[in-house]
C-alpha positions as CSV (number, residue, x, y, z in Angstrom):
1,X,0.0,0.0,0.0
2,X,1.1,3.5,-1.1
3,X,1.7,6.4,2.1
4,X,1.8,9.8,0.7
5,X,1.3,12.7,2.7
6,X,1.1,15.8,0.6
7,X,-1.0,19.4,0.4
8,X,-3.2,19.7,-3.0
9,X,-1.0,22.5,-4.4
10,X,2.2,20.7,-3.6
11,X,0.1,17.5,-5.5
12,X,-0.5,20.0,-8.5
13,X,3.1,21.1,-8.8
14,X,5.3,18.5,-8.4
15,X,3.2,16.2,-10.6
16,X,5.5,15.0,-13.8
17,X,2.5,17.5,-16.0
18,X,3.3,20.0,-13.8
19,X,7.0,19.5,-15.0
20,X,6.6,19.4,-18.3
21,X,4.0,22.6,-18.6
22,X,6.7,24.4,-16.3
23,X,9.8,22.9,-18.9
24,X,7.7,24.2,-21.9
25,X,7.0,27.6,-20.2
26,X,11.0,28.3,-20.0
27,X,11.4,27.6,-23.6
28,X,8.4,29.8,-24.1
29,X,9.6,32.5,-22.6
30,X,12.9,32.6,-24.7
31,X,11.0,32.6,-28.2
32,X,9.5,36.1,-29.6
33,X,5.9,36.6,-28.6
34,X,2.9,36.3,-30.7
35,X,1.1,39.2,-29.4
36,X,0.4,42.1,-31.3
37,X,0.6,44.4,-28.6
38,X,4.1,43.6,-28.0
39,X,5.6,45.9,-30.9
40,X,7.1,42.8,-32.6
41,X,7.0,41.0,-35.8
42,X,5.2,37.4,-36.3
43,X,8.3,36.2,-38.2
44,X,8.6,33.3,-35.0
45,X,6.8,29.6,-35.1
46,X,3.6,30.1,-33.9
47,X,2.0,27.0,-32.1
48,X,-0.6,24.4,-33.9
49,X,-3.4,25.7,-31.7
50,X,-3.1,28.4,-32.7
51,X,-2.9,28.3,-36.4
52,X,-5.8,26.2,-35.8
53,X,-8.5,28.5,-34.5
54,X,-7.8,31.5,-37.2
55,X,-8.5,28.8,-40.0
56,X,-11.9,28.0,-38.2
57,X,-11.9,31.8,-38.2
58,X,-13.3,32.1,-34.3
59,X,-12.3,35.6,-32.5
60,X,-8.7,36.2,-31.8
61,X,-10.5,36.8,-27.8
62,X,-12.2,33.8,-27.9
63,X,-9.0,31.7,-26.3
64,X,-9.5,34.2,-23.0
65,X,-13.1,33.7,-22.6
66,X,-12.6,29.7,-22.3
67,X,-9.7,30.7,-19.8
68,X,-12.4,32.5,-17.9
69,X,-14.5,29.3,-17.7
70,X,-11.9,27.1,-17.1
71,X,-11.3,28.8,-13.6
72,X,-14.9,28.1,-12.8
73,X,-14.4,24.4,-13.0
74,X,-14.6,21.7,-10.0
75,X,-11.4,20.8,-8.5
76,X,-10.1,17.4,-9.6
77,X,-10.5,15.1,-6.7
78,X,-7.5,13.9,-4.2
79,X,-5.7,11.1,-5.0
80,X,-5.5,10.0,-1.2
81,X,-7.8,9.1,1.6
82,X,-6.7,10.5,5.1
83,X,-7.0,8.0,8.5
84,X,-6.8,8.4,11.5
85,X,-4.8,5.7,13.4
86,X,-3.7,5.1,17.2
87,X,-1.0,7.6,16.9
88,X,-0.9,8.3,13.5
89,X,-2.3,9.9,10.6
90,X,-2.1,7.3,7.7
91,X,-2.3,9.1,3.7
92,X,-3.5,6.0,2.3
93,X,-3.2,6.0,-2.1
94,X,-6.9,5.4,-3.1
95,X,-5.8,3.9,-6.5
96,X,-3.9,1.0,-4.1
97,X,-7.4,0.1,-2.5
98,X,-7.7,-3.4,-3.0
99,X,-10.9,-3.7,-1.6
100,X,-14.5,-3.2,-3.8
101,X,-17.0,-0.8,-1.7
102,X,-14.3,0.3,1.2
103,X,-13.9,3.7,1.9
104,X,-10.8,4.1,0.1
105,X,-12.4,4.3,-3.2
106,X,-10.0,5.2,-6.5
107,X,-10.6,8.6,-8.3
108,X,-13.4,8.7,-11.1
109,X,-12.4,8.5,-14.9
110,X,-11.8,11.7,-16.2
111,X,-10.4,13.6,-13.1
112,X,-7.0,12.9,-14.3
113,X,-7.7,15.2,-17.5
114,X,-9.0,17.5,-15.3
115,X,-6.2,18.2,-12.8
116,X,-3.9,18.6,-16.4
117,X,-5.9,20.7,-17.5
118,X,-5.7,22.6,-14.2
119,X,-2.4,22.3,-14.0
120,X,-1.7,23.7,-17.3
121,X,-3.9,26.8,-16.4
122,X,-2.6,27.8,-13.2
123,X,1.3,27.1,-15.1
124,X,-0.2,30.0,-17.7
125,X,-1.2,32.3,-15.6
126,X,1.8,32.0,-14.1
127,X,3.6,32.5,-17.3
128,X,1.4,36.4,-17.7
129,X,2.6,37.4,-14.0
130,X,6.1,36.5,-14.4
131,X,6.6,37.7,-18.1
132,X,8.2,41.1,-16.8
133,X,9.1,40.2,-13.7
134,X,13.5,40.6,-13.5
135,X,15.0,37.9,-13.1
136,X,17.2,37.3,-9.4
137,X,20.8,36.6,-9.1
138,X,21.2,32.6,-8.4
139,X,24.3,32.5,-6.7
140,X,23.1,33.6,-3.1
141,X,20.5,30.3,-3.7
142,X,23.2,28.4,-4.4
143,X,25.5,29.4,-1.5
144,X,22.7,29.2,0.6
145,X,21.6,25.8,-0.5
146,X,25.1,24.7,0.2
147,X,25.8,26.3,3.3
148,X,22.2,24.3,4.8
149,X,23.6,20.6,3.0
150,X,26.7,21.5,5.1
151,X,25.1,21.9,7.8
152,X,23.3,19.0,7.6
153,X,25.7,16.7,6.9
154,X,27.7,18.2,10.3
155,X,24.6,17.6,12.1
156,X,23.9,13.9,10.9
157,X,27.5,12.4,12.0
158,X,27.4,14.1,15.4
159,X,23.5,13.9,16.6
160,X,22.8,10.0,17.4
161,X,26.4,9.0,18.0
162,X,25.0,8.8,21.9
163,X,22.4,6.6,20.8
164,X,24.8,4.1,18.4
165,X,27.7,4.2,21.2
166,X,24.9,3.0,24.5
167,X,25.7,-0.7,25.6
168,X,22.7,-2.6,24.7
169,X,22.1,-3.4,28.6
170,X,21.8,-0.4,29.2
171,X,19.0,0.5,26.9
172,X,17.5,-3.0,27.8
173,X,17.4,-1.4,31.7
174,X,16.2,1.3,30.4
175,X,13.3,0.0,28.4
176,X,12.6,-2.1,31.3
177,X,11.8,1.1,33.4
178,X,9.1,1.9,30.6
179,X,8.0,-1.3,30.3
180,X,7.4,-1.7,34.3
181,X,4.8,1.7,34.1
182,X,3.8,1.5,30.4
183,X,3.6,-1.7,29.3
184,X,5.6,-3.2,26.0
185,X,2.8,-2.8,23.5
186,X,3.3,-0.7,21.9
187,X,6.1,1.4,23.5
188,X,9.0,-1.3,22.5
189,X,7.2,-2.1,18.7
190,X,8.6,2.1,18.2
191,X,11.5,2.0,19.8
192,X,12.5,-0.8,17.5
193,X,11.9,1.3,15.0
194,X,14.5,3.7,15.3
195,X,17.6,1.9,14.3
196,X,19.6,-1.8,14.7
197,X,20.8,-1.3,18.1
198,X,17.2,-0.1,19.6
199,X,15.9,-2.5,17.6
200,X,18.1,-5.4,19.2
201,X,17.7,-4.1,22.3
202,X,13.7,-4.3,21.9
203,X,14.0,-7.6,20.9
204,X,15.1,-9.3,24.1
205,X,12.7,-11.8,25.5
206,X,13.4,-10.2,29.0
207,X,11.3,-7.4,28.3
208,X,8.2,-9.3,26.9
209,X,7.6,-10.8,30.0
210,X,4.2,-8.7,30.5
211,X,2.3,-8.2,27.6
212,X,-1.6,-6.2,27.4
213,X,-3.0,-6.0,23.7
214,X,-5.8,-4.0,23.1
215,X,-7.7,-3.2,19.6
216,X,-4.6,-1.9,18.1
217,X,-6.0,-2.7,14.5
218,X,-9.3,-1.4,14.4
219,X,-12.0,-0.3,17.1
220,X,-14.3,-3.0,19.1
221,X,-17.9,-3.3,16.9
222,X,-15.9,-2.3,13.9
223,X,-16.1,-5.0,11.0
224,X,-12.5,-6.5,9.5
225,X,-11.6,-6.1,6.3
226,X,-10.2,-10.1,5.3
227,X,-6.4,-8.7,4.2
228,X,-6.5,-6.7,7.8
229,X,-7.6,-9.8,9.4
230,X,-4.9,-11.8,8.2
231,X,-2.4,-8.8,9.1
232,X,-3.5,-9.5,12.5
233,X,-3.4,-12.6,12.2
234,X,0.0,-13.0,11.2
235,X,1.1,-10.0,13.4
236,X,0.1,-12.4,16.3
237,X,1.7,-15.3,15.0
238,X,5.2,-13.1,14.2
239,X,5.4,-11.9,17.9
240,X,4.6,-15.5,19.1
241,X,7.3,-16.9,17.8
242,X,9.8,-14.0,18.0
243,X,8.7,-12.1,21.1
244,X,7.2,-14.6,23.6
245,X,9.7,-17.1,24.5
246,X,9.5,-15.5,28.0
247,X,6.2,-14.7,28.4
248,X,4.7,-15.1,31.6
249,X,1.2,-12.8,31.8
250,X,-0.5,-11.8,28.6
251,X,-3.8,-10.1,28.4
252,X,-6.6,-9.1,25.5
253,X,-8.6,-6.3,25.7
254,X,-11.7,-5.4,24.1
255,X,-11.5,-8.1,20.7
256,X,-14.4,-9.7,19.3
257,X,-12.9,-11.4,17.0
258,X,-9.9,-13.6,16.6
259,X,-10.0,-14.7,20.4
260,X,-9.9,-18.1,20.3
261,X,-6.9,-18.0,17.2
262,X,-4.5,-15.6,20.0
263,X,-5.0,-17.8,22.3
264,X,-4.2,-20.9,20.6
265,X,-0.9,-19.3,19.5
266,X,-0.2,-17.8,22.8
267,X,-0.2,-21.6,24.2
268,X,1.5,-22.9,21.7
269,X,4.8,-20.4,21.6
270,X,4.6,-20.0,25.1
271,X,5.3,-22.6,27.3
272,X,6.1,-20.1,30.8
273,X,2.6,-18.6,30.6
274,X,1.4,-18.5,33.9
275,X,-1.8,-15.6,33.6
276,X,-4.4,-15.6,31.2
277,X,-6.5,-12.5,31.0
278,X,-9.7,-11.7,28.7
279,X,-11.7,-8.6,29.3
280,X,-14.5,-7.9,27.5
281,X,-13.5,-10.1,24.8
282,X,-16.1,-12.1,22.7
283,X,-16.0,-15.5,20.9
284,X,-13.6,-17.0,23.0
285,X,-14.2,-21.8,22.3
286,X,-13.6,-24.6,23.5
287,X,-11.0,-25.1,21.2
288,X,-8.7,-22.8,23.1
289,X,-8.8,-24.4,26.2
290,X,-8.0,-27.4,25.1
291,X,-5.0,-26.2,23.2
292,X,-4.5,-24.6,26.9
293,X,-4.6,-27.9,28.5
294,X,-2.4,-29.6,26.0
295,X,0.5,-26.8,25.9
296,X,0.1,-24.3,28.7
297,X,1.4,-26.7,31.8
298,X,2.7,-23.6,34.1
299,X,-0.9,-21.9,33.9
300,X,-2.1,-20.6,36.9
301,X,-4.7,-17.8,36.6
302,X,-7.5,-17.6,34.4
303,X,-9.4,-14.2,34.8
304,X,-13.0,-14.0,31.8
305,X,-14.4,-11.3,33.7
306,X,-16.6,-9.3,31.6
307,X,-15.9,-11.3,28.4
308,X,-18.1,-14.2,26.6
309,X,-16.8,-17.7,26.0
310,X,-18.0,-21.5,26.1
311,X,-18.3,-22.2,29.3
312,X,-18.8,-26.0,28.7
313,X,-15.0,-25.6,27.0
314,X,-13.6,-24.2,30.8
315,X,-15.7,-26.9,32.8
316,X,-13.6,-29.4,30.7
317,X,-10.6,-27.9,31.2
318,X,-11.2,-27.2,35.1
319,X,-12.2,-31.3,35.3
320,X,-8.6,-32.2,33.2
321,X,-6.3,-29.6,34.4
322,X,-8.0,-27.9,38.1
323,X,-5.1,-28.9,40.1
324,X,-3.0,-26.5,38.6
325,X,-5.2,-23.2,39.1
326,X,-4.8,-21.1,41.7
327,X,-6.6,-18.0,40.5
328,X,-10.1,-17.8,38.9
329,X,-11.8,-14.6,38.2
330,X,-15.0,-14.3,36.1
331,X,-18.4,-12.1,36.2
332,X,-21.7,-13.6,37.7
333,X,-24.3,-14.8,35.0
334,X,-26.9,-17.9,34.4
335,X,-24.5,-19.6,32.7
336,X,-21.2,-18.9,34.7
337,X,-22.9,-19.6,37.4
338,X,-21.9,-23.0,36.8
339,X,-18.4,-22.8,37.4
340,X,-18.6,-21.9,41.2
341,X,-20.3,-25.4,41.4
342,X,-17.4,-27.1,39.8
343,X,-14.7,-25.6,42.2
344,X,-16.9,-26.5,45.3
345,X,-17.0,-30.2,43.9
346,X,-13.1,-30.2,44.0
347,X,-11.8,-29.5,41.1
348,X,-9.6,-27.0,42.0
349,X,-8.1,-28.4,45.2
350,X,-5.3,-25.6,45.2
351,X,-7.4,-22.7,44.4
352,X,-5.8,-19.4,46.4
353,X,-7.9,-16.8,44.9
354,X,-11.7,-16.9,43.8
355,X,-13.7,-13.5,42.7
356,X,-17.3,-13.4,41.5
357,X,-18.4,-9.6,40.4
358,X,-20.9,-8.1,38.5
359,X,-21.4,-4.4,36.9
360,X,-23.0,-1.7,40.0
361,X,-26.1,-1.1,37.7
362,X,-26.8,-4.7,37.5
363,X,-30.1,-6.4,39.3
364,X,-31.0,-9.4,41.0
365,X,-27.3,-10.6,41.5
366,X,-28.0,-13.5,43.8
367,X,-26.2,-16.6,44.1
368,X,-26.3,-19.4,45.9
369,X,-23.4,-20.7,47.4
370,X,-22.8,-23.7,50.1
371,X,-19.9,-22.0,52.1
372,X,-19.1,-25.6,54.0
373,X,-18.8,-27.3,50.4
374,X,-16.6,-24.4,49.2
375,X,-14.4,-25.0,52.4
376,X,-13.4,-28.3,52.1
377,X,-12.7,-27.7,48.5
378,X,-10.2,-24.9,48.8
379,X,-8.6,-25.6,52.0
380,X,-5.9,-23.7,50.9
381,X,-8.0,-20.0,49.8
382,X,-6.7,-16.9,51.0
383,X,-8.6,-14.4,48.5
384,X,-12.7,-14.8,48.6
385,X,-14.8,-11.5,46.9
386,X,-17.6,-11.1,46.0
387,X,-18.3,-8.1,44.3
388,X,-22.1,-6.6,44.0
389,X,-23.4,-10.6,44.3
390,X,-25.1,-11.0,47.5
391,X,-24.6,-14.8,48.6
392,X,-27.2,-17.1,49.7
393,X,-26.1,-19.2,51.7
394,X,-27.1,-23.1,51.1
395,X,-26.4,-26.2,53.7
396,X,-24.8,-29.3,52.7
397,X,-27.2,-32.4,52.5
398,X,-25.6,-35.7,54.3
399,X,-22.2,-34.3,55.1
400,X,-20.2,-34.0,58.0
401,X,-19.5,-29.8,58.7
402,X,-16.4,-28.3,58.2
403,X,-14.1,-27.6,61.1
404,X,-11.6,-26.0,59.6
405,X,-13.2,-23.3,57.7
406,X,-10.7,-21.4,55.4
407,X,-7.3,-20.7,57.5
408,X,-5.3,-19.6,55.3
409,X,-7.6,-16.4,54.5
410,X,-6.6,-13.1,54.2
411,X,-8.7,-11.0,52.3
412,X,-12.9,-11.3,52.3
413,X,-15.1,-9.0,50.1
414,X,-18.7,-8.9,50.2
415,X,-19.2,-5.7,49.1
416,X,-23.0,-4.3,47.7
417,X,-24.4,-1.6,46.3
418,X,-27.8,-2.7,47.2
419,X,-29.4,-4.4,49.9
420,X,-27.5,-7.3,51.4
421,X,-29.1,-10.6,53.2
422,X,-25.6,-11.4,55.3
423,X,-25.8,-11.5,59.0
424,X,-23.4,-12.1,61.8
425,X,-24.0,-15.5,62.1
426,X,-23.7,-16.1,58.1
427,X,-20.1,-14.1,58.6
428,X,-19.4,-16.3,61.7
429,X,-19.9,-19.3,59.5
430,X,-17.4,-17.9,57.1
431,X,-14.6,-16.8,59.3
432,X,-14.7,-18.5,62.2
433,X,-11.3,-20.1,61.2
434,X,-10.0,-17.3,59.6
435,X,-7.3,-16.1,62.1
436,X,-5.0,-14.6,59.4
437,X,-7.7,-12.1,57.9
438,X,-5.9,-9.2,56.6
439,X,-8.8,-6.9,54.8
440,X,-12.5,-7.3,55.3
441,X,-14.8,-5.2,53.3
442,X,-18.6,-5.6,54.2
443,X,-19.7,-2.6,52.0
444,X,-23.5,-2.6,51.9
445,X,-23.6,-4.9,54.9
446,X,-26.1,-3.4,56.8
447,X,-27.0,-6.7,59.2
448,X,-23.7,-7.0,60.4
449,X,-23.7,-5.2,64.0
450,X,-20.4,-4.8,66.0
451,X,-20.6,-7.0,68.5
452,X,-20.6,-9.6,65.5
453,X,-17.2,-7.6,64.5
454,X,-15.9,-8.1,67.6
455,X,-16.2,-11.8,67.9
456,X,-14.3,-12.3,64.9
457,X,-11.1,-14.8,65.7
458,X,-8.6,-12.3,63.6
459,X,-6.9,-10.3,65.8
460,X,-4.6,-8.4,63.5
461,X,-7.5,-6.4,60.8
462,X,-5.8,-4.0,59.0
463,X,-8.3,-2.6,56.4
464,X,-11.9,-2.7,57.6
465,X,-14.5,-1.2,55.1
466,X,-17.8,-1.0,56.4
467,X,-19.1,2.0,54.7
468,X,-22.7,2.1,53.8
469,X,-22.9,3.4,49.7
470,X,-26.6,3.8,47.7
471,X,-28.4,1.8,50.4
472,X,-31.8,3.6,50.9
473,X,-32.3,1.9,53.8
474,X,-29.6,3.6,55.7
475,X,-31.7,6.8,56.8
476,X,-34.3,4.6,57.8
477,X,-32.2,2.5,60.4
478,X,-32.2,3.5,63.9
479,X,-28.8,5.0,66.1
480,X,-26.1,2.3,66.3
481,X,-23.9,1.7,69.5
482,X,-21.0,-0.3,70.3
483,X,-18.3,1.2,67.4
484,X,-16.1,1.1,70.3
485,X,-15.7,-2.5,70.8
486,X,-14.3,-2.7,66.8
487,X,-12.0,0.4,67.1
488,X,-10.7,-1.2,71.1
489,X,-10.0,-4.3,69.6
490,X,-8.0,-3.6,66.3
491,X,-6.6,-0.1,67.2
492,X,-3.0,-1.1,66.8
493,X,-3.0,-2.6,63.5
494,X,-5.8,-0.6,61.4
495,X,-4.7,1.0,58.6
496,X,-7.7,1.7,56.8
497,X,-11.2,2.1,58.2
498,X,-14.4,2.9,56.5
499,X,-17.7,4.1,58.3
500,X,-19.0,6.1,56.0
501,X,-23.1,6.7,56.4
502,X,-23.2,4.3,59.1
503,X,-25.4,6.2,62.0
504,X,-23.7,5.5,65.3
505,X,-24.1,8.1,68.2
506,X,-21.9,11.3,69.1
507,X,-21.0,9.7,72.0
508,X,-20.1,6.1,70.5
509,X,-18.1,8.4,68.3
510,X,-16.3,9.9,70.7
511,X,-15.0,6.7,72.6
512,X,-14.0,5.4,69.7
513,X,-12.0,7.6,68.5
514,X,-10.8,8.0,71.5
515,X,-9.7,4.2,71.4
516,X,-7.6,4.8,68.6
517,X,-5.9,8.1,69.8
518,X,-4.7,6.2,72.8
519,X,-2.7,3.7,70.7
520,X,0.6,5.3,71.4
521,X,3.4,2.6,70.5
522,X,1.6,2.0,66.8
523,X,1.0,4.7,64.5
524,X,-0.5,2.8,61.6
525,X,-3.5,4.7,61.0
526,X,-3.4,5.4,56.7
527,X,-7.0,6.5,55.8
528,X,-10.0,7.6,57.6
529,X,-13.5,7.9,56.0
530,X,-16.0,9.9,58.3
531,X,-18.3,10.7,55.6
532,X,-21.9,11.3,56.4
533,X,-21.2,10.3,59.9
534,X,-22.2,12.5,63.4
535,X,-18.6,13.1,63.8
536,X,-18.0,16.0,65.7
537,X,-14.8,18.2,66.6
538,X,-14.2,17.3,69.4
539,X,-14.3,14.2,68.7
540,X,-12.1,14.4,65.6
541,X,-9.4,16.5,68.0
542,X,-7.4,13.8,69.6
543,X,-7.3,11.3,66.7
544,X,-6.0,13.6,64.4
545,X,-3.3,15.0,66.8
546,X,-1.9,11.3,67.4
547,X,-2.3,9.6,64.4
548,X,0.8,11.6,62.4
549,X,0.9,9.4,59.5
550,X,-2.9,10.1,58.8
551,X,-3.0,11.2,55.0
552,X,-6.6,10.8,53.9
553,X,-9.4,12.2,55.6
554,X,-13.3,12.4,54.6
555,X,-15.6,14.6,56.6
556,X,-17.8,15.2,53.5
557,X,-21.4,15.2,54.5
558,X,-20.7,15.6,58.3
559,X,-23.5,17.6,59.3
560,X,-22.2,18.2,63.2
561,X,-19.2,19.6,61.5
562,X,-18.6,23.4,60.3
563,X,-19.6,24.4,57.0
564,X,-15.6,25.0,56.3
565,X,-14.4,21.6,57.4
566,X,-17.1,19.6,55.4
567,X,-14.5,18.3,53.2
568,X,-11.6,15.7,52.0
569,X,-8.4,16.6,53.1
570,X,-5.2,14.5,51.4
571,X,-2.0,14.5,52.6
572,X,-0.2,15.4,56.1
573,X,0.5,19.1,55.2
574,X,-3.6,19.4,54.7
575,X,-4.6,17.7,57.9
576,X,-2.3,19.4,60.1
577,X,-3.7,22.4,59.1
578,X,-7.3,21.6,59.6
579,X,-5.8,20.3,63.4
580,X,-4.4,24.3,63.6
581,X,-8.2,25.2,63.4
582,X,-9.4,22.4,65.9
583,X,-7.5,23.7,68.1
């Protein structure tokens, strides 16, 4: 395919008509006019067309008055079609279109005899303004010219020496920093582009570890044109082979098409991958998971959430190849429902981390889950969220209960954005062996009291996030009591905590805080969210003057607050300033 990138007079001028009018034009210009009005004799050639219109015997004006018309004319269409790419503008050759009905369509028949003819009247009028016009000494141009190629021939062998003279580790440390924040695609397919050693340096497998593709080729919903499906095709199967010897985590991002052929190449080429990420992909078979089974032995986390694939294909490959995942992510629906009854039946004994989510403007998100079956299936679980899904809870049938519940827990997430069914006892039921819980966030959680908090076996909580978000039910409930038992019990290692809407007392306020103002050998304290609370300043007072490492602090919506102070306040400088008014 052709790239030009040119203006529509520089198309005119440098075309090879243009040339030739302009070449005839000089050897115009040297031969004696025609005109009468000149004062000069018609002893010269005169041209054919000339000669040719006094035998017809037409009006020696009649040559001007189809000049006049011609000006009048439409434009002869561009040659070239202008697209936008990712970070590009592309001028794609519209005769080059290989494609019937596309966009890129070729210019009609006749448009070429237009822009000559153009061409030929813009070179004469020209000609009429520069007949009398003195001609300008050339030799400045030329010193001038000569003095810029010498200039730029200095510049070229003294500007990228730096780049030519780097050791290659070097720029492969420092495409590694880029790679770490950016990502590789497509940062080092430009680099590599920019000349051998770059390109060499690009090329190790080091730095293709870590690979997210999105739609580079052509937005999601967009059809595919067949030649730049096979580009992608092949572009996939080119890095594959050349790029991915190393890679451990590759991702897709928004395809619809040509899922299930990445992934069969990805398995193939890559026998490290370890993560598997699709979201919101499409199309996605059964036949790539069972190239994933028979190739990708070090695979350990599959994460579909958001995307659409076979989900008979992935309950084969959980029932063949289970042992070996330790990370399942994927969004709630009828269908994927499906899989949360195939881990609880065993089939993925070492299972560490296990999410279930859904959109926030979703409806009806319930699903059933036996916690005891899901126990004794994943002994060895230590991430459990479930994200806008409220559980209901279901009992095993003819089984002995679990008594070792998940021990190995660290992080539970059964946060809502509507109503949710969970009680203490159904969070008992849950934790009860979970002494090495780390993060617990029961956003939405409305049941959950805290004295049920406070009988929790964890003794070391260091993010608790009980806020209460888009419940309408919150400024129905009645005053709460008892926040002091929570704050008493994990003041020493909270890091985070999250109240936010939840209506305990000014005086259950006060102890609290007060609880974790008294902590004196553990300043741990991160992030504070008051919002829509009773809060009050006195209150507030001590807390913020012992907690020094405080950095976030939401007192948005605190109505027992002053106007001034009704705010969110980041960072240390801020908050010591809002203790200077406290005080």
């Amino acid at each position: 395919m052709k790239f030009v990138i040119k203006t529509s007079k520089q198309h005119t001028m440098d075309s090879p008509e243009a040339e030739a009018s302009t070449h005839s034009e000089s050897r115009e210009d040297t031969a004696p006019s025609t005109s009468n009005t000149s004062g000069q004799g018609e002893d010269g050639p005169k041209p054919k067309k000339a000669s040719y219109k006094r035998a017809t015997g037409k009006p020696a004006n009649a040559k001007a008055k189809k000049r006049k018309k011609a000006r009048v004319s439409r434009p002869a269409q561009l040659g070239y079609t202008v697209h936008q790419g990712e970070d590009m503008l592309l001028v794609i050759s519209s005769s080059t279109s290989q494609y019937d009905g596309s966009a890129w369509t070729p210019p009609k028949k006749g448009s070429k005899k237009k822009k000559l003819a153009k061409v030929k009247l813009k070179a004469n009028q020209i000609k009429k303004k520069t007949v009398r016009a003195k001609p300008k000494p050339a030799n400045n141009a030329v010193a001038k010219e000569k003095e810029n190629t010498d200039l730029f021939m200095l510049q070229n062998t003294t500007d990228h020496r730096w780049g030519q003279s780097l050791p290659e580790e070097v720029l492969i440390s420092i495409f590694q920093t880029v790679v770490v924040q950016d990502g590789a695609v497509p940062f080092l397919c430009r680099v590599g582009r920019v000349c051998r050693l770059w390109n060499a340096a690009a090329s190790s497998p080091v730095l293709w570890r870590k690979v997210t593709v999105g739609h580079c080729w052509i937005a999601p919903g967009k059809t595919q044109l067949p030649k730049t499906e096979k580009n992608i095709k092949d572009t996939c199967n080119w890095l594959a082979q050349n790029r991915f010897s190393q890679l451990r985590d590759f991702s897709l991002c928004h395809w619809t098409k040509n899922v299930t052929y990445a992934v069969e190449v990805v398995s193939q080429f890559c026998p490290q991958l370890h993560s598997l990420k699709l979201s919101y992909c499409t199309g996605l078979t059964a036949t790539a998971f069972h190239s994933l089974g028979r190739h990708s032995r070090s695979l350990q986390s599959i994460d579909l959430q958001y995307s659409e694939f076979q989900v008979e294909g992935l309950l084969e490959y959980l029932e063949n190849n289970g042992i070996q995942i330790k990370q399942i992510l994927f969004t709630h629906g009828l269908k994927n429902d499906r899989l949360l009854t195939a881990i609880t039946k065993g089939n993925c004994p070492n299972l560490e981390l296990l999410e279930v989510n859904t959109k926030l403007d979703s409806k009806g998100c319930e699903l059933p889950i036996c916690i005891q079956a899901l126990q004794m299936a994943c002994p060895k679980l230590k991430t459990f969220r479930m994200l806008n899904v409220r559980p209901l809870h279901k009992m095993m049938r003819n089984a002995a209960d679990s008594t070792l519940g998940f021990p190995l827990l660290e992080e539970l997430c059964i946060a809502t954005t509507s109503y949710s069914f969970m009680t203490d006892k159904d969070l008992w039921d849950i934790l009860f062996g979970s002494t090495r819980l780390r993060v617990l966030d029961l956003r939405g959680c409305s049941r959950i009291t805290p004295f049920g908090l406070a009988t929790l076996p964890c003794l070391e909580l260091e993010c608790l996030f009980w806020g209460q978000y888009f419940n309408s039910n919150v400024t129905l409930s009645s005053p709460k009591k008892g926040l002091h038992m929570v704050t008493q019990k994990w003041s020493r290692t909270l890091q985070q905590l999250d109240i936010a809407n939840q209506l305990f007392t000014e005086e259950d306020l006060e102890i609290a805080m007060s609880h974790l103002a008294q902590v004196t050998e553990a300043d741990t304290l991160r992030s504070l969210n008051l919002s829509g609370t009773r809060i009050t300043a006195p209150a507030l007072r001590p807390v913020i003057g012992q907690m020094t490492a405080l950095s976030y602090l939401n007192l948005s919506s605190c109505r027992y607050l002053p106007r001034g102070m009704k705010r969110i306040y980041r960072g240390q400088e801020d908050i010591r300033l809002l203790l200077d008014k406290l005080e």
